[in-house]
Structure formats: C-alpha cells, structure tokens
C-alpha positions as CSV (number, residue, x, y, z in Angstrom):
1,X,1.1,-26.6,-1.1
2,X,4.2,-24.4,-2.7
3,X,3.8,-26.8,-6.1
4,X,0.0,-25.9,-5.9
5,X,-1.5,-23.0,-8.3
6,X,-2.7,-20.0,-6.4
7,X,-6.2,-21.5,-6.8
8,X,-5.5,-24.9,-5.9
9,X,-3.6,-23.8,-2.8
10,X,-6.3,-21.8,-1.3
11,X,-8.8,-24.5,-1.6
12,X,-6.2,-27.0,0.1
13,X,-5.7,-24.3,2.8
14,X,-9.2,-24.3,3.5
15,X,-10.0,-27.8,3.4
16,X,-7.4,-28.4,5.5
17,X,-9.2,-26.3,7.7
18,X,-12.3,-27.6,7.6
19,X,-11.3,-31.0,8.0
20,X,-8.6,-30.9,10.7
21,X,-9.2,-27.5,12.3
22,X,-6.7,-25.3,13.5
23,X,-4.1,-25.8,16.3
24,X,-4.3,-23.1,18.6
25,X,-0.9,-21.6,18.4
26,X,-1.8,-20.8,14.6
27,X,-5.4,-19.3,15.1
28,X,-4.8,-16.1,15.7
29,X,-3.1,-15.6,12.7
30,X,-5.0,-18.4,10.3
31,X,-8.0,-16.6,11.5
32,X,-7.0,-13.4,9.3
33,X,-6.6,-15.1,6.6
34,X,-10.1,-16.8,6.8
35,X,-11.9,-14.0,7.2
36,X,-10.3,-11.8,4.6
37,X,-8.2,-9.6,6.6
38,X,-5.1,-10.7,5.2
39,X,-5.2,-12.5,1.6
40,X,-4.4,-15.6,1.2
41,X,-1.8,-14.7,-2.0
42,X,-0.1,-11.7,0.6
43,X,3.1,-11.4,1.3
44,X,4.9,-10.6,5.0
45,X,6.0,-7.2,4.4
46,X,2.3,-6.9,2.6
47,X,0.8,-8.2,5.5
48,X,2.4,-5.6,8.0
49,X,1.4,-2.9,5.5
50,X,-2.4,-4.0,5.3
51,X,-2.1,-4.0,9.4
52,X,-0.9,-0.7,9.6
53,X,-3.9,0.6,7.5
54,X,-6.3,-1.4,9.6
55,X,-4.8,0.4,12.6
56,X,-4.9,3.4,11.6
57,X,-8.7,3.6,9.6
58,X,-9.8,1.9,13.4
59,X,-8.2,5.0,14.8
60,X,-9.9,7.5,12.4
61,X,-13.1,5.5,13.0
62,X,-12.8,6.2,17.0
63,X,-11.8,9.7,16.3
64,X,-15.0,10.4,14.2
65,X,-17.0,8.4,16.6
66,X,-16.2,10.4,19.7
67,X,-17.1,14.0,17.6
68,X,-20.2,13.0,16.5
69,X,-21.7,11.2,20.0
70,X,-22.7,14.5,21.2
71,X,-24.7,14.8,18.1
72,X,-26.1,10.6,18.3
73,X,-27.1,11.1,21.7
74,X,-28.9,14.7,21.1
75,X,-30.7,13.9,18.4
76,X,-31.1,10.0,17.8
77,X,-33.0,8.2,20.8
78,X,-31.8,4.9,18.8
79,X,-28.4,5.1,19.8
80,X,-28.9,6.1,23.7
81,X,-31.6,3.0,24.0
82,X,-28.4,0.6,21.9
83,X,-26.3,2.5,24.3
84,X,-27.9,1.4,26.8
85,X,-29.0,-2.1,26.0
86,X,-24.9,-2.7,25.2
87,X,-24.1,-1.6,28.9
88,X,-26.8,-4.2,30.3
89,X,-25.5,-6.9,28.2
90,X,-21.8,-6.4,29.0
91,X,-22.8,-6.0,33.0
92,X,-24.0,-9.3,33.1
93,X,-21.4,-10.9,31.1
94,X,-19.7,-13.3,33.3
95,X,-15.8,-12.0,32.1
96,X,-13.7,-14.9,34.8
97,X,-12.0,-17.7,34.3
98,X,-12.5,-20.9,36.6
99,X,-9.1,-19.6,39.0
100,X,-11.2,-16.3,39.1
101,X,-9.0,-14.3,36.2
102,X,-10.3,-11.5,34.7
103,X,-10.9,-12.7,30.8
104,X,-11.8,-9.9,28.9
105,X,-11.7,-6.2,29.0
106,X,-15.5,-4.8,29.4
107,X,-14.5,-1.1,28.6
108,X,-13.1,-1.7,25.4
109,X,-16.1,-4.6,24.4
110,X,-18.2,-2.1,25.1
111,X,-16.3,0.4,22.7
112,X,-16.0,-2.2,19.9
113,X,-19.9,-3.0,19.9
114,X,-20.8,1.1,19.9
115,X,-18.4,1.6,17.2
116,X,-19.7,-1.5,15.2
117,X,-23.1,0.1,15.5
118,X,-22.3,3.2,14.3
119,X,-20.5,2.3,11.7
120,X,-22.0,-1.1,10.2
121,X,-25.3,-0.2,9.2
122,X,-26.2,-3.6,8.0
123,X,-25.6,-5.0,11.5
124,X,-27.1,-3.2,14.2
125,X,-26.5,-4.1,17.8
126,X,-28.2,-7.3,18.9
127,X,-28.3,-9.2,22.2
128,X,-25.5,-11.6,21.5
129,X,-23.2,-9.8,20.2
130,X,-21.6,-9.2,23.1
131,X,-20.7,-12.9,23.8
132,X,-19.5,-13.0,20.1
133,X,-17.1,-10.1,20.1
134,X,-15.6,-11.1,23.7
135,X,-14.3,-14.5,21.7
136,X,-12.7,-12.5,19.3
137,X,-10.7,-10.4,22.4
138,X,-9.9,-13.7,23.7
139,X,-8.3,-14.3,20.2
140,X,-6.6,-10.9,19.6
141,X,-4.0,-8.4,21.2
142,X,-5.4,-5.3,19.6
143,X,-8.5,-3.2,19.4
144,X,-8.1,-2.6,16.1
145,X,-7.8,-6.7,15.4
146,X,-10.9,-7.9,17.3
147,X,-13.2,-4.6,15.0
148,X,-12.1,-5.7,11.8
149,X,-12.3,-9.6,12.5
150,X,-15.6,-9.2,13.6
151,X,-17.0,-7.3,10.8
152,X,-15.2,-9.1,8.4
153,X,-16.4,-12.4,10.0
154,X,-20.0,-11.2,9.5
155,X,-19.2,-10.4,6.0
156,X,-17.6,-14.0,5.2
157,X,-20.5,-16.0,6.6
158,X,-23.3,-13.4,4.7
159,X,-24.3,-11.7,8.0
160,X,-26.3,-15.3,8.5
161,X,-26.3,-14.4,12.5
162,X,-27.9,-10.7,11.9
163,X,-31.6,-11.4,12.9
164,X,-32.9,-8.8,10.0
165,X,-31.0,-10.5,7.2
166,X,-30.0,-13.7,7.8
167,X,-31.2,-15.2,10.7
168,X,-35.2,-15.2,9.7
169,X,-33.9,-17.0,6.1
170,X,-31.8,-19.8,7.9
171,X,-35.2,-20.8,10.1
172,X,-37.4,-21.0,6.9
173,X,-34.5,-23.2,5.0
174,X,-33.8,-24.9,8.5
175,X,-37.6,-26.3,8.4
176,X,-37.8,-26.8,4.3
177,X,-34.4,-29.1,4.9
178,X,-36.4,-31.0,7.8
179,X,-39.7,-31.5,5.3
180,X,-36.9,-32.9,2.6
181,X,-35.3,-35.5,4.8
182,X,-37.4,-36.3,7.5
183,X,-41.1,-35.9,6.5
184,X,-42.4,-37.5,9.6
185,X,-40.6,-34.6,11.9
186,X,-41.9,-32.2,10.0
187,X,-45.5,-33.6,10.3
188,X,-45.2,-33.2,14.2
189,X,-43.2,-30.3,13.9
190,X,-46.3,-28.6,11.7
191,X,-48.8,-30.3,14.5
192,X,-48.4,-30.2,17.9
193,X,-45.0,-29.1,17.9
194,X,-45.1,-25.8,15.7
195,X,-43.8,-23.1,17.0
196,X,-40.4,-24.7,18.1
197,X,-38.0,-24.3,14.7
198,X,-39.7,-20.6,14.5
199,X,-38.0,-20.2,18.3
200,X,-34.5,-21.4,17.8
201,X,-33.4,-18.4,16.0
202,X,-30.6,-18.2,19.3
203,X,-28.8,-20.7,17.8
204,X,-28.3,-18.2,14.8
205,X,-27.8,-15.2,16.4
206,X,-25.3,-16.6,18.8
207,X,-23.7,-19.0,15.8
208,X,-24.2,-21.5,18.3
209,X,-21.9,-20.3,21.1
210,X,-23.5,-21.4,24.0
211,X,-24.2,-25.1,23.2
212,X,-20.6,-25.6,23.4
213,X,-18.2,-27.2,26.4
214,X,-15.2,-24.6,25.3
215,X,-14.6,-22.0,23.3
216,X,-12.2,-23.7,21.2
217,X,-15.5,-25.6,20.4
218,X,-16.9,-22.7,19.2
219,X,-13.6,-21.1,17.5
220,X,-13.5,-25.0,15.2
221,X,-17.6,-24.6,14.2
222,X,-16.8,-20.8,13.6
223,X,-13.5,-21.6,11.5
224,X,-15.6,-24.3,9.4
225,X,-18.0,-21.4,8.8
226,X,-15.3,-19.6,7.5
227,X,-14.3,-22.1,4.7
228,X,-17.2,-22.2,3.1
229,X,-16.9,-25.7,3.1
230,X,-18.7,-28.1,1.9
231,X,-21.4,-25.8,1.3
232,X,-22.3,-22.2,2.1
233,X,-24.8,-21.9,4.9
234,X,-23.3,-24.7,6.9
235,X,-24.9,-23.7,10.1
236,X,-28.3,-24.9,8.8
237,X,-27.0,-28.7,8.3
238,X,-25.9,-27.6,12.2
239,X,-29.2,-26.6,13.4
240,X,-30.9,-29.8,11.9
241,X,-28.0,-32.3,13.0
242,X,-29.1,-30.8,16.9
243,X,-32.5,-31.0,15.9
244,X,-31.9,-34.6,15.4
245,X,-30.5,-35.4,18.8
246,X,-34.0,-34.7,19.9
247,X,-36.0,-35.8,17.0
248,X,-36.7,-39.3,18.7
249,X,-37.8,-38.1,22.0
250,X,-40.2,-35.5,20.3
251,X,-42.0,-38.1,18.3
252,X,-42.3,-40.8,21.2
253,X,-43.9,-38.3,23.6
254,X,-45.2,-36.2,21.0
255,X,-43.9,-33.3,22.7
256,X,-45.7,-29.6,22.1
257,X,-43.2,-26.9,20.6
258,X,-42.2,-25.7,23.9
259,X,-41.1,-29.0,24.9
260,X,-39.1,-29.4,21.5
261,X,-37.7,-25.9,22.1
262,X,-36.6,-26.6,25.9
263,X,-35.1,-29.7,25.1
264,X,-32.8,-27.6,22.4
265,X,-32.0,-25.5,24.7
266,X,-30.7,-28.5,26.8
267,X,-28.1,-29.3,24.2
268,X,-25.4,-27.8,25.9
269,X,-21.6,-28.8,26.3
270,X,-21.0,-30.7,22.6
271,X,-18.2,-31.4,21.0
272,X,-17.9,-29.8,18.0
273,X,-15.8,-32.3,15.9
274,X,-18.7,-34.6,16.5
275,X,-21.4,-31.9,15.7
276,X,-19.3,-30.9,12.3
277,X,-19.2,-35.2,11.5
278,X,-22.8,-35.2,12.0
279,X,-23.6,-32.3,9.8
280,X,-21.7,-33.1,7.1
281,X,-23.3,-36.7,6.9
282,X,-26.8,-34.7,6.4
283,X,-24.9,-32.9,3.7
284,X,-23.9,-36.4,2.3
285,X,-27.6,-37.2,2.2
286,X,-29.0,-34.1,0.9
287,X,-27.0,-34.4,-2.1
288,X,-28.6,-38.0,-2.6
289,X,-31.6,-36.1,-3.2
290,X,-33.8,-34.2,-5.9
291,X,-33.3,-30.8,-4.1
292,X,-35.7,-27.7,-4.7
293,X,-34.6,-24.8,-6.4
294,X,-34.5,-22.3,-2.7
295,X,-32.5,-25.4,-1.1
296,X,-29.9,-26.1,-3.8
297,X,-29.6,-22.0,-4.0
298,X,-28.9,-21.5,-0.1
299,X,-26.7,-24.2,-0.5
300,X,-25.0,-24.6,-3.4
C-alpha cells in the first residue's frame, strides 16, 4: 500500500476491511481509523496529539456536564425521564461473561450515555443504546475512547440507527428494495402480512446486535458499515438478506405480519461472514436492475 497514492491507499485499506475483516489484535486501533477518529493520512506523533485533544475536550465535556445538571434536572423534566429510562436499561443489562466475569463497567456506561445525550442533540437517548455503547467498552481502555467512537460511529454510518432520522428511512427503502426484487413478497407483505417490515425497525436501532452468536459478529457487520462499502446504507441489503431466510416459509403458510415479524425475531446466533456474502449478492443483483431514482440515491 506504501507505492499507493493517498487516495488509492485508503480505498485498499478499506476494502481490505470489508472483504477480510479485521483480526482482533488490530481493532482497537483500525477501529479509529474507520470511524474518523484518527485519519487515515496521520502520522504517530499526530496521532498522540489528536488523542490528547480528545482527552481533554471529553474532560471539559464532563466538567460542563456536572455544572449544569443541577440546572437539567430543575428545569427540564426531559432529562430526569432519559435519566431515568438510562438507569433501567443499564439495570437490566446482563454485564457477565460465561465464567461469571464482570464485562463492563455500569457506572461509567451510564455516564457515557448521559453525556451523549446532553451533548449530541441529533441523537437523543434511545433504548438500545446501551447494548451499543457497552461494545464499544469492550473495545476500549478509556472513557474518553469509547464517547468519541461512539459518536463518531453514528456520524460515519449517517446516524442510520437513530429512530428520528434514520431508522424510519431505512424501513421505507427496506420495503421499496423488496417490491424491486421480489414482487411476490411484497404482494404478501402488502396483504396479509403488512405490518411486519414497519416492526423490524430493532434491527436498525440496535444495527443488528442481537441476531448475532458473538460480538465479534457484530464488531465485522459494524466495521463493514464503516467502509462504506460497496454501497452506503449497507444495512438495508442486511435487513432484506434476513428477510429472505424467512421469505419461503411466509409465502407457504401465508403467515400474518406478526408471524413474519416473530419469525425475524427468531434469527438469532448468525454468522456474520455469511450474512455480509448474502447481502452483497443482493447488491450484485440490484445493480442488474433499472433502479428508481430514491433507491439508486440511498444507495449510490
């Protein structure tokens, strides 16, 4: 990649990504990169300077935080009910391993949610994030590390997991992409089984983390996410490829939405190598197609 141009190199680093994922002694660190917390073009001792300024805005963050609660929790009933809706979450979050280890800090999740709130005004707390933010711990050593990947990972894939800006798009290309390529589906899906692409919108707000048998499942989906690669707005060609594994059972017992919609929700413990293959073989055929003007522009 050294004999590359700057241009070309990036887009080999990516594919390379996206095609044979990344080994987790490297993801920590590739995952800064991917998300824009480091560039791609930065040197080492660049690197350690844009670090230091990450630790240190996080800490002026927390420091502003903590003198204006008083006033958030006097005078805005938003925040005490996100307060308090982030406390439930984190309570019932199962945080042990199989041998019984403790995984993940609760005190300081619950810290990094309240301060995303506060501060990301595009993203306001939903259920879920919770699950998402404990992966990026997982991945991390510092506070300031697992804030900035988050927001910058919500950033990179267009906040496409936020249900008031992306999530409510993805569902209405999600069932456009089914009428292109599989008109039959979407006849029963209009029918008798309406109702179930409208309620999967889980998938997209968790970006799919609990259909997986590991989180290094999830970390490979969420890293192809990251590329950009071969399209933007992968995670629809996701959603349909899942869609598919049910598609034949749906049409033979011409199942009602809720059926459709519990059988999603039984698509649990994938591998997401195969999931990725399958979706990018929809993406091969979408591209043999005459695509809409909304598709080809989510898309392309």
């Amino acid at each position: 990649m050294t004999t590359l141009s700057p241009e070309n190199s990036l887009s080999a680093r990516r594919s390379a990504t996206f095609i044979l994922g990344l080994h987790p002694f490297v993801r920590t660190e590739a995952w800064k990169f991917l998300t824009g917390y480091y560039s791609w073009q930065s040197s080492r001792d660049e690197r350690l300077m844009v670090d230091a300024n990450r630790r240190r805005n996080y800490k002026v963050l927390c420091q502003m935080y903590e003198k204006i609660r008083p006033l958030l929790e006097n005078l805005h009933g938003n925040f005490t009910e996100t307060r308090n809706n982030i406390a439930y979450d984190i309570q019932k979050l199962y945080d042990k391993d199989p041998l019984g280890n403790v995984l993940v800090d609760k005190k300081k999740l619950e810290k990094t949610l309240l301060l995303s709130y506060v501060c990301n005004t595009k993203a306001e707390y939903q259920r879920g994030f919770h699950e998402m933010v404990m992966l990026f711990q997982l991945m991390v050593e510092h506070d300031h590390e697992t804030f900035w990947l988050f927001q910058f990972f919500l950033q990179k894939t267009e906040h496409s997991c936020v249900i008031n800006i992306g999530v409510g798009k993805n569902l209405d290309m999600l069932n456009s992409l089914i009428a292109l390529l599989d008109p039959e589906f979407a006849e029963h899906l209009k029918g008798k089984g309406s109702g179930a692409v409208q309620s999967l919108f889980p998938w997209f707000c968790l970006c799919f983390q609990r259909a997986f048998k590991s989180f290094d499942d999830v970390w490979r989906l969420w890293e192809v996410l990251l590329t950009g690669k071969p399209c933007r707005n992968f995670q629809v060609l996701v959603a349909y490829s899942m869609l598919q594994m049910v598609r034949e059972q749906a049409l033979l017992e011409s199942m009602s939405g809720d059926a459709i919609l519990l059988a999603c929700n039984n698509l649990i413990d994938l591998d997401a190598d195969e999931l990725i293959s399958a979706a990018c073989l929809v993406y091969a055929e979408l591209m043999q197609k005459e695509i809409p003007g909304p598709l080809k522009d989510f898309f392309l």
